[in-house]
C-alpha positions as CSV (number, residue, x, y, z in Angstrom):
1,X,10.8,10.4,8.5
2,X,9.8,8.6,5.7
3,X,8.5,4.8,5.8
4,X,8.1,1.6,3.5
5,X,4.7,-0.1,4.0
6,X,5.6,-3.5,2.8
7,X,2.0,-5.7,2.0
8,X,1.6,-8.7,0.7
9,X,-1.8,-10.0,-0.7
10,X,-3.9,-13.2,0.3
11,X,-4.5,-15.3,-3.0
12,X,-7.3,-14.7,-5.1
13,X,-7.5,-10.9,-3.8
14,X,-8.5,-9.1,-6.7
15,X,-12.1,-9.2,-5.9
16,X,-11.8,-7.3,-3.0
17,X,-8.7,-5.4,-4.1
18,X,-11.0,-3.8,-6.4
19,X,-13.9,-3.4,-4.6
20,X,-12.0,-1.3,-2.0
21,X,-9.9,0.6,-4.0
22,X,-12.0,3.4,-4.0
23,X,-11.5,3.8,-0.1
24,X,-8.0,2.6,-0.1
25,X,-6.7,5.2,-3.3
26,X,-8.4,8.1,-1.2
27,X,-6.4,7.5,1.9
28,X,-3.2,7.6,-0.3
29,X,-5.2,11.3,-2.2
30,X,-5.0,12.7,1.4
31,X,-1.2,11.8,2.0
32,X,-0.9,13.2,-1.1
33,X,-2.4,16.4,-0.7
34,X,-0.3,17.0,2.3
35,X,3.4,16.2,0.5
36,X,3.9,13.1,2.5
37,X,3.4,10.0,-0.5
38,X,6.5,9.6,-2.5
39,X,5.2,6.7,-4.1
40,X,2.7,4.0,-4.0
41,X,1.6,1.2,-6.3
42,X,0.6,-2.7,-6.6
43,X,2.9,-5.8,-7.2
44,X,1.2,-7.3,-10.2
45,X,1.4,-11.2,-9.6
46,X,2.7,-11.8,-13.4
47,X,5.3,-9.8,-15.3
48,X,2.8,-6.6,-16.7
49,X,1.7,-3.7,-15.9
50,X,-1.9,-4.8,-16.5
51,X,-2.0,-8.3,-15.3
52,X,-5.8,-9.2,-15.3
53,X,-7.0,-11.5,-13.4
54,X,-3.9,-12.5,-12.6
55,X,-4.2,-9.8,-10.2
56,X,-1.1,-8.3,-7.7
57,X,0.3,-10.2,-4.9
58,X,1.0,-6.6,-3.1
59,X,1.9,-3.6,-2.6
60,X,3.9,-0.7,-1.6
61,X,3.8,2.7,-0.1
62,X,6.4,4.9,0.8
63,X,5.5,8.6,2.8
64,X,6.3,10.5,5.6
65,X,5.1,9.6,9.3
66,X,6.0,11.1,12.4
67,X,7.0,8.1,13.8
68,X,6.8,4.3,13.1
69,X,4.0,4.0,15.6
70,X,2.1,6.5,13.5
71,X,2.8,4.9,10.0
72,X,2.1,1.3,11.7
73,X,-1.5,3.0,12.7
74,X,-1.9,4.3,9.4
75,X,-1.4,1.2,7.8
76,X,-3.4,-0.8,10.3
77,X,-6.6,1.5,9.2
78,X,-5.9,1.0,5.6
79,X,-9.4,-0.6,3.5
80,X,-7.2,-2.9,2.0
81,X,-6.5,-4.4,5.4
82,X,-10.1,-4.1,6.1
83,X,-11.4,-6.4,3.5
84,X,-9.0,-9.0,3.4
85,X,-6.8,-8.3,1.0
86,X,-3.6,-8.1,2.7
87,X,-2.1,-11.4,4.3
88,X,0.8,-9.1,5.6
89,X,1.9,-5.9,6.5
90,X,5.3,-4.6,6.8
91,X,6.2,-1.2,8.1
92,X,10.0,-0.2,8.0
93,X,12.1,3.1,8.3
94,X,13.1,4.1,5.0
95,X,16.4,6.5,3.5
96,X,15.6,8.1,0.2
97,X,19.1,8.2,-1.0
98,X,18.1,8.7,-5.1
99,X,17.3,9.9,-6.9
């Protein structure tokens, strides 16, 4: 079944967004490599696609888990998480209906 990790950032997290990116963009390679991600990007905290240092004020993921407890534990173990830069995380069930 597929899942919405819903995160939202602390303030002033671009620091340590970017400094565990590297970690955090090669957990989302693996789920990628297996056909599981269906998509998975950053909120940027101003209206761009490059917003500085304005930074992003989240971020979500959407891939398959075999259950909610799984995708909760995957999301618990994410770098991002790790360093600080999440305030929140949400994990929901999620119906692709389109496209």
């Amino acid at each position: 079944m597929l899942y919405a990790i819903i995160a939202t950032d602390v303030e002033n997290s671009l620091e340590n967004r970017m400094s565990s990116r590297p970690a955090h963009l090669a957990r989302l390679e693996q789920l990628k490599t297996e056909g599981r991600l269906i998509l998975a990007g950053p909120h940027p905290a101003i209206d761009s696609n490059d917003p500085g240092s304005a930074g992003f004020s989240g971020s979500l993921i959407v891939a398959e888990f075999d259950s909610l407890t799984a995708a909760q534990d995957w999301a618990n173990a994410d770098p991002f998480k790790a360093a600080g830069v999440y305030s929140s995380v949400l994990v929901k069930p999620f119906k692709l209906v389109l496209p």
